[in-house]
DRENDRENMAR-252165 format. One line per 5 residues: their letters; for each residue x, y, z of C-alpha. Coordinates in steps of 0.5 Angstrom, whole numbers, padded with zeros to 4 digits. Example, Ala and Ser with C-alpha at 12.3 -4.5 7.8 and 13.67 -1.06 7.14 Angstrom:
% residues 2
AS) 0025/-0009/0016; 0027/-0002/0014
END
This chain:
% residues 505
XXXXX) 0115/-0055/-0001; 0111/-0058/0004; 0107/-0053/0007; 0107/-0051/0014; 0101/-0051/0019
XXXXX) 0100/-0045/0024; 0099/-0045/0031; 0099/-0039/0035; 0106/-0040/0038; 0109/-0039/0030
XXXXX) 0103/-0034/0029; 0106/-0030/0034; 0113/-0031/0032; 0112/-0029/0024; 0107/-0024/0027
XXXXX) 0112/-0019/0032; 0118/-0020/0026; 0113/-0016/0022; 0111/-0022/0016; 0105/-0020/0013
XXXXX) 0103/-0027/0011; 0104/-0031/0018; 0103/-0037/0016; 0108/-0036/0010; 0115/-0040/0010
XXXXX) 0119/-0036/0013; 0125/-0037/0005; 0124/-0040/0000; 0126/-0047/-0003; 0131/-0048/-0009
XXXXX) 0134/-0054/-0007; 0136/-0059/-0012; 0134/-0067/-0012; 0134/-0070/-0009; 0134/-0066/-0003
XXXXX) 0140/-0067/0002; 0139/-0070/0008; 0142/-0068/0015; 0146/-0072/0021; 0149/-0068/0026
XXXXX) 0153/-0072/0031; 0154/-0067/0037; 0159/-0071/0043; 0159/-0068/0050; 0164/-0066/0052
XXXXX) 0170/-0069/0047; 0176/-0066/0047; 0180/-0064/0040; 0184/-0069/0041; 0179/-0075/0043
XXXXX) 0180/-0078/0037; 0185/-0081/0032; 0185/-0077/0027; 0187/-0071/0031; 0193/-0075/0035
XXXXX) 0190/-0079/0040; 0193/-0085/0041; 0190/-0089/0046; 0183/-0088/0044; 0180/-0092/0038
XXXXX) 0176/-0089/0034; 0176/-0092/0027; 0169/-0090/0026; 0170/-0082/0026; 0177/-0082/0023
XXXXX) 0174/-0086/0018; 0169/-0080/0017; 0175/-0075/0016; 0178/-0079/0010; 0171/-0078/0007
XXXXX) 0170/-0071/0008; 0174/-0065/0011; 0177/-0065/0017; 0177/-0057/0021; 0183/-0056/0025
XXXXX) 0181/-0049/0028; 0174/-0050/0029; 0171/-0047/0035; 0165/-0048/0040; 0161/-0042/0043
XXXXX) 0162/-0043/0049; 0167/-0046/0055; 0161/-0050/0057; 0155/-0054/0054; 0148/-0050/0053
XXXXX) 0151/-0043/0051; 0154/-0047/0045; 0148/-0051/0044; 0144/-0045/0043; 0149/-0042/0038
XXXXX) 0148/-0048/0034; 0141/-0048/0035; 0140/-0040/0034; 0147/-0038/0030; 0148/-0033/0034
XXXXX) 0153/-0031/0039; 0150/-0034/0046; 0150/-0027/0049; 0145/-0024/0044; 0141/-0030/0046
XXXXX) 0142/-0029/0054; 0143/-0036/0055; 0151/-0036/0057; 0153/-0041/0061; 0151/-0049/0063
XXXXX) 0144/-0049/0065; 0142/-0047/0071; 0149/-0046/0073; 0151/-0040/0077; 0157/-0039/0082
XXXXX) 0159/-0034/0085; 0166/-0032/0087; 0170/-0025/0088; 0164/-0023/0082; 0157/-0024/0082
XXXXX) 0156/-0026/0075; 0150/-0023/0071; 0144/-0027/0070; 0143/-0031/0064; 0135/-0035/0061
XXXXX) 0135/-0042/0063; 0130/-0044/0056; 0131/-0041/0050; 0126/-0036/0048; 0121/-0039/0043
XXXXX) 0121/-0033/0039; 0127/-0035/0035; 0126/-0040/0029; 0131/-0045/0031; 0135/-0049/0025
XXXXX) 0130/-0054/0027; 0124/-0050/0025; 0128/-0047/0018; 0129/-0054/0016; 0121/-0057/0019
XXXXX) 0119/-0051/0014; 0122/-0053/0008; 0119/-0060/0009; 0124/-0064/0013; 0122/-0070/0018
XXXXX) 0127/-0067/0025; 0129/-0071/0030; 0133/-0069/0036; 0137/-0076/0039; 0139/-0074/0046
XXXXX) 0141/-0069/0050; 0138/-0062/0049; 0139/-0058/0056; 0136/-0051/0052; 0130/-0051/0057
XXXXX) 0124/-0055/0061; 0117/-0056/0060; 0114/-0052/0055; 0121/-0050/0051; 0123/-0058/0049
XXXXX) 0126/-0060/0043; 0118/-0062/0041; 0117/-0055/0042; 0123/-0051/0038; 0122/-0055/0031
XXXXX) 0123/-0062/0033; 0118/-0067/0031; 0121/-0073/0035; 0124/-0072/0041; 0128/-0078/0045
XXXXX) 0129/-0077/0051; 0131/-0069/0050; 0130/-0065/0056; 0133/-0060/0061; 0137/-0064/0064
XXXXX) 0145/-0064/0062; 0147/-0070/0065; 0145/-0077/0069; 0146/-0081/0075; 0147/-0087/0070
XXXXX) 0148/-0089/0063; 0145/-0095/0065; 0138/-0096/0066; 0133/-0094/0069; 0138/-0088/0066
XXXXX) 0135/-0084/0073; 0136/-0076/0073; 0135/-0076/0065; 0127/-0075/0066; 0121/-0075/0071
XXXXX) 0116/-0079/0071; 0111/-0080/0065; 0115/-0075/0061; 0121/-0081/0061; 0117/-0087/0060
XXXXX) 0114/-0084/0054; 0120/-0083/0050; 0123/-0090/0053; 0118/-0095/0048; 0121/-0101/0045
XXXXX) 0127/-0106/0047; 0131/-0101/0051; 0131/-0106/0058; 0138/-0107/0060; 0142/-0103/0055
XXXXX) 0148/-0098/0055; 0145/-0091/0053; 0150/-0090/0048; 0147/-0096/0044; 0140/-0094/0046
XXXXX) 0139/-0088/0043; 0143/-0090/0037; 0138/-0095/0037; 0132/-0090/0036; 0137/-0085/0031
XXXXX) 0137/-0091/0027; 0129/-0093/0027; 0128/-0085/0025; 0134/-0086/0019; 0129/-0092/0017
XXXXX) 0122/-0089/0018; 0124/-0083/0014; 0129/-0085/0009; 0124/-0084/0003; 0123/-0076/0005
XXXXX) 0128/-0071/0007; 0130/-0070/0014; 0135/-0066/0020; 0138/-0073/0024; 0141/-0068/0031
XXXXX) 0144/-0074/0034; 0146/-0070/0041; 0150/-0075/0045; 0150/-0075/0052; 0158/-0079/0053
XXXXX) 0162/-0077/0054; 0160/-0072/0060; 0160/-0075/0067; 0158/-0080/0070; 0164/-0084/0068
XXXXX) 0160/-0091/0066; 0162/-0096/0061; 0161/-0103/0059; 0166/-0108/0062; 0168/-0112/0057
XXXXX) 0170/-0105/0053; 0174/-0103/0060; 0178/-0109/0061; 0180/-0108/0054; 0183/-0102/0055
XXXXX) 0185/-0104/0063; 0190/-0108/0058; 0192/-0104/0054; 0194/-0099/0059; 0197/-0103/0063
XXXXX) 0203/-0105/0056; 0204/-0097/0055; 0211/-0094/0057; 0211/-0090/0063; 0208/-0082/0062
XXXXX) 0215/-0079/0061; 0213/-0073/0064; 0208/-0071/0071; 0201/-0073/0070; 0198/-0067/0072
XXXXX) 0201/-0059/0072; 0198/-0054/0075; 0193/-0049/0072; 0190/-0044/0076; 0187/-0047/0083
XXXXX) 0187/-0053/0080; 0191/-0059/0075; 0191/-0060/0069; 0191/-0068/0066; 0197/-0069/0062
XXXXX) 0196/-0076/0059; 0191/-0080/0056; 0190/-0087/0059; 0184/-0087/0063; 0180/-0094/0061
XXXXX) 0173/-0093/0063; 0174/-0086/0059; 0177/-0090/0053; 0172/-0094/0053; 0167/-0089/0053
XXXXX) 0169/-0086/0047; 0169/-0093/0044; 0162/-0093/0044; 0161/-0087/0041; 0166/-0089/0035
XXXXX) 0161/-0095/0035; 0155/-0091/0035; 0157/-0086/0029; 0160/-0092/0025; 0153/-0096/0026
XXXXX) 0149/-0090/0024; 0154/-0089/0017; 0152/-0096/0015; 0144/-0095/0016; 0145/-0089/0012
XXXXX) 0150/-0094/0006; 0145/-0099/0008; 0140/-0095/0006; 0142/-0092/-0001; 0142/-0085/0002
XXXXX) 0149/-0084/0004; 0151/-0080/-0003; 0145/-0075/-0001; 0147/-0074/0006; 0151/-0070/0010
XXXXX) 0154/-0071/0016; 0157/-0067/0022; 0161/-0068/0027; 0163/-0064/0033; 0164/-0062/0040
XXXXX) 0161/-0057/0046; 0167/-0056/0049; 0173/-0058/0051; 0175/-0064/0054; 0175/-0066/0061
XXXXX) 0181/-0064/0064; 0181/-0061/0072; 0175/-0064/0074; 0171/-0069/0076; 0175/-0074/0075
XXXXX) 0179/-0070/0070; 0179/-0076/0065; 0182/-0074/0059; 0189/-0069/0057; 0188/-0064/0051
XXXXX) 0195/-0063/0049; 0197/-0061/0046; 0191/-0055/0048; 0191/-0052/0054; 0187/-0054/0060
XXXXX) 0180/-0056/0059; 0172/-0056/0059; 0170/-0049/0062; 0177/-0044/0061; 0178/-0040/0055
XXXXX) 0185/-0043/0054; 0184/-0047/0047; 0183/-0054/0051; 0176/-0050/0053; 0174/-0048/0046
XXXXX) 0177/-0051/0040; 0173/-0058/0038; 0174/-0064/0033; 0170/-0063/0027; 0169/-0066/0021
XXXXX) 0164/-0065/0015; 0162/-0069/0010; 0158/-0067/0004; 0158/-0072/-0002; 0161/-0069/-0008
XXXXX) 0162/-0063/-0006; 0168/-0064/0000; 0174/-0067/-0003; 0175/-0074/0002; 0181/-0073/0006
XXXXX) 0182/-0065/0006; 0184/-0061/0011; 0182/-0054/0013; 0185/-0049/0018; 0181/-0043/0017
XXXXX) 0178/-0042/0024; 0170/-0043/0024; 0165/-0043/0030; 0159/-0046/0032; 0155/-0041/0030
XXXXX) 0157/-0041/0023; 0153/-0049/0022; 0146/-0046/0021; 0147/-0041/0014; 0152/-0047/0012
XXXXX) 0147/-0052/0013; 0142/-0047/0009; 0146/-0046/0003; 0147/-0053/0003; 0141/-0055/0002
XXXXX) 0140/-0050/-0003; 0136/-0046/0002; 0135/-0038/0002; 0139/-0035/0008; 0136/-0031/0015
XXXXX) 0141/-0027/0016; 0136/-0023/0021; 0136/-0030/0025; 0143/-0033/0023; 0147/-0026/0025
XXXXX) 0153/-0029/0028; 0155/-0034/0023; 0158/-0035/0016; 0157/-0040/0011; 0162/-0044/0011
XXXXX) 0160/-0047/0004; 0166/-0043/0001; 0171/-0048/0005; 0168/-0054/0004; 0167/-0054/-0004
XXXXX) 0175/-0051/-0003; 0173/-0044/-0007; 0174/-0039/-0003; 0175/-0036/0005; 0170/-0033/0009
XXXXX) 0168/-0026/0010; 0171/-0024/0018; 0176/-0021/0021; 0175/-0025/0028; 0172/-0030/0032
XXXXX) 0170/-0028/0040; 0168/-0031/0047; 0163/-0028/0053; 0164/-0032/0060; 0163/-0028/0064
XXXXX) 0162/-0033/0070; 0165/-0038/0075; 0166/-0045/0071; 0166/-0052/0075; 0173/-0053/0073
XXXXX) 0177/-0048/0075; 0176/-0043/0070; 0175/-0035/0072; 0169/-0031/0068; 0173/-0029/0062
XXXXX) 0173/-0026/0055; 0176/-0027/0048; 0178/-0026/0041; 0182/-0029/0036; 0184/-0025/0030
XXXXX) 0188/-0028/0025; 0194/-0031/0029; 0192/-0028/0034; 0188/-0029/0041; 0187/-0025/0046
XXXXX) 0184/-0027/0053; 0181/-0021/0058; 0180/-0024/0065; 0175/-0019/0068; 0177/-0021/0076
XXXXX) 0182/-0016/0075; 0182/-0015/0068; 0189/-0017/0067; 0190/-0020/0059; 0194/-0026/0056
XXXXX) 0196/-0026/0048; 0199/-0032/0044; 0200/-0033/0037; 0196/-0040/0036; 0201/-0041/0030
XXXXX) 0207/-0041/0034; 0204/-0043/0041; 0198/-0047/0040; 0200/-0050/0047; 0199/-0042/0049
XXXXX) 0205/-0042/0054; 0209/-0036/0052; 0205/-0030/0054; 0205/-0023/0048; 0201/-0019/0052
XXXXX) 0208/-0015/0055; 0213/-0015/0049; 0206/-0013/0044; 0202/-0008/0046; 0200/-0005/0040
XXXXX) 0196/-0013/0038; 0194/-0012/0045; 0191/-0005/0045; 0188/-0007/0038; 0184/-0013/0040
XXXXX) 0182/-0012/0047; 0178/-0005/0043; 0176/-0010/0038; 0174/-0015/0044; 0170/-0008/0048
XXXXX) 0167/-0006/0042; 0163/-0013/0040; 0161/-0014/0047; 0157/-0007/0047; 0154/-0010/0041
XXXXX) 0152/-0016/0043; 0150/-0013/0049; 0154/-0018/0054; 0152/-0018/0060; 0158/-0017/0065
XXXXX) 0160/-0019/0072; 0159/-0015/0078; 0163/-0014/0084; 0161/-0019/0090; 0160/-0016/0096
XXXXX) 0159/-0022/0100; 0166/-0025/0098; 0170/-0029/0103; 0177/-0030/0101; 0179/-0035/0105
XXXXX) 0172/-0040/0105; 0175/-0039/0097; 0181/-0041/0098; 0179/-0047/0102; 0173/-0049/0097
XXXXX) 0180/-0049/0092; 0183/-0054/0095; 0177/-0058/0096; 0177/-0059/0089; 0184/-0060/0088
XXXXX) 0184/-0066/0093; 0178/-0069/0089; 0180/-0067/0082; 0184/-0073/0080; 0182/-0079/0085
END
């Protein structure tokens, strides 16, 4: 193992957790050789949906699909969080977002007919982060992209990455095209903008400088968390891949249905048909299929896992409402499925059947023990409380340790979601609505649209979850919304129908 200089910030961090030795690694390495490389391919905003291999039909993803026939595809794989930085935390942390305090987008706060609690804007430095577990076994560690975990003083560079492109405190841009305005002030994004960059797309840009690490590193283990900022608004894309999909709009059938439906104060899309958006998700396919070929290239592709997965759900009843989910319901920001379930794919040469498929439910906090025990790491389960190592799914040679996966959102979402909680036990889903604590059950077996509503013919299943659901939040201790008093229900509704007229112009 390489070993890890100390510097005060890591002193204090090993000093308050009671390591006598502060200096020391915090596990040891058993991994074999050659050591297992890391891409993490992280979308923003993608919904399940989004890809061919989970049933789009009019988005071209060769790349990823591709990626699914060499590995193992999660049909039930969850997010955190509705929303962006609570789900990037737990990625980074492996807990649930409420015990990091970081439990919507950054800096979001909205209030309604509640006042939602306050939440951290920068992830605290005391946790070692996966990037931190993985620079102390020796790794070379990279983040690509968006970061949206904190400001200055809390960037990837400060949280275990030892290249840092572009990632910052911002969640999205104006442009993805140059000067790329809003992703970074001044001197702080020039630094990061060395090399040919001028007049290209920033979806190939930074996959560009992700595949520059790759060949830099290929001779030494390494963490590659490539943090796409596509496909998050602005809706931007290159024109020839826009008129390629203007086209093919243009041949298919007329949508036999109503393109959008209500749900609550909004509408949901119902058809996936959008170009510039198509196109979008096209150049997100490229980057992943370029990136796969540097490692193929390379000779490091047998000794490199890679995962893809989402933040949250498709964008569905805002800004611009780009895409539909079905046959999930609604989208980014609610709890319903389209909100939380996310395409994910792992594979890990020699170890996942190509090809498979798994339909036990996971979440986003369960990539850092994995990722450990993949690479032959000791555990931290003093850090990764909330997750549990998926290596049995992947290696086909048992299920995991849990009864339930939950959901703490106890804010107002951009897109119409209200602040909210969930459970899902088995089958069983259970969402607590805290506006006026009314709750809705659905058996995502039968009802992965989450149409039929349990609540009134199950109350048995809905005392049992919604007493589980009570008794995790006191755990975590979750922060709760808090009456508005301030609240004026007509200059609500009036915002509300505001957003209506502007959700799908």
């Amino acid at each position: 193992m390489i070993a890890k200089q100390c510097n005060r910030r890591d002193f204090m961090k090993y000093l308050s957790a009671g390591t006598v030795t502060a200096c020391a690694p915090v596990f040891s390495c058993t991994q074999p050789f050659p050591p297992l490389n890391f891409v993490f391919l992280l979308v923003d905003d993608m919904g399940w949906s989004d890809v061919g291999c989970y049933g789009s039909s009019f988005y071209e993803t060769p790349n990823v699909d591709r990626l699914a026939t060499e590995g193992m595809r999660f049909t039930d794989a969850y997010a955190a969080c509705p929303v962006c930085s609570p789900t990037r935390a737990s990625i980074m942390t492996g807990k649930y977002p409420e015990r990091v305090k970081i439990t919507n987008y950054i800096p979001g706060k909205k209030p309604g007919k509640l006042m939602p609690p306050e939440f951290l804007h920068n992830m605290p430095l005391e946790e070692t982060t996966l990037a931190e577990a993985f620079k102390q076994a020796g790794y070379a560690t990279c983040l690509t992209g968006k970061w949206h975990l904190g400001s200055e003083g809390y960037y990837p560079i400060d949280q275990g990455f030892d290249t840092n492109i572009v990632g910052c405190e911002y969640g999205n841009k104006n442009s993805y095209f140059p000067p790329y305005s809003r992703m970074y002030d001044g001197n702080s994004w020039s630094l990061r903008l060395e090399g040919d960059f001028d007049g290209k797309y920033l979806t190939d840009f930074l996959a560009d400088e992700s595949i520059k690490f790759i060949q830099t590193n290929s001779k030494k283990p390494f963490l590659l968390y490539h943090s796409f900022y596509t496909v998050h608004t602005p809706l931007q894309a290159k024109e020839a891949d826009i008129k390629k999909y203007e086209e093919k709009a243009a041949k298919l059938p007329p949508h036999p249905g109503p393109r959008f439906i209500p749900e609550g104060h909004r509408e949901a899309r119902q058809v996936q048909d959008l170009p510039v958006y198509a196109a979008m998700v096209e150049s997100m396919d490229t980057a992943v299929g370029r990136i796969m070929e540097t490692l193929e290239e390379l000779g490091v592709a047998d000794n490199t896992a890679i995962i893809f997965m989402s933040d949250n759900g498709g964008l569905s009843t805002s800004e611009g409402s780009p895409t539909s989910n079905l046959p999930l319901r609604a989208g980014k920001g609610w709890m319903y499925e389209g909100g939380i379930r996310e395409p994910m794919i792992v594979k890990w040469p020699g170890h996942t059947a190509p090809g498979s498929t798994c339909s036990e439910p996971v979440t986003s906090t369960d990539f850092y023990p994995t990722m450990l025990e993949m690479a032959g790491l000791s555990a931290m389960p003093a850090q990764h409380a909330d997750g549990v190592s998926m290596v049995p799914l992947l290696t086909n040679s048992g299920s995991l340790d849990r009864n339930a996966i939950y959901w703490h959102y106890p804010h107002y979402g951009n897109q119409g979601g209200t602040p909210c909680g969930a459970v899902r036990a088995g089958d069983f889903k259970l969402i607590e609505f805290f506006e006026d604590n009314h709750v809705e059950l659905y058996n995502l077996t039968e009802d992965i649209g989450e149409h039929n509503d349990l609540a009134q013919t199950m109350p048995d299943k809905v005392e049992e979850l919604r007493a589980n659901l009570h008794a995790w939040r006191a755990s975590v201790d979750a922060a709760m919304p808090t009456p508005n008093l301030n609240y004026d229900p007509v200059a609500d509704e009036a915002s509300h129908k505001r957003q209506r007229e502007r959700a799908h112009r």
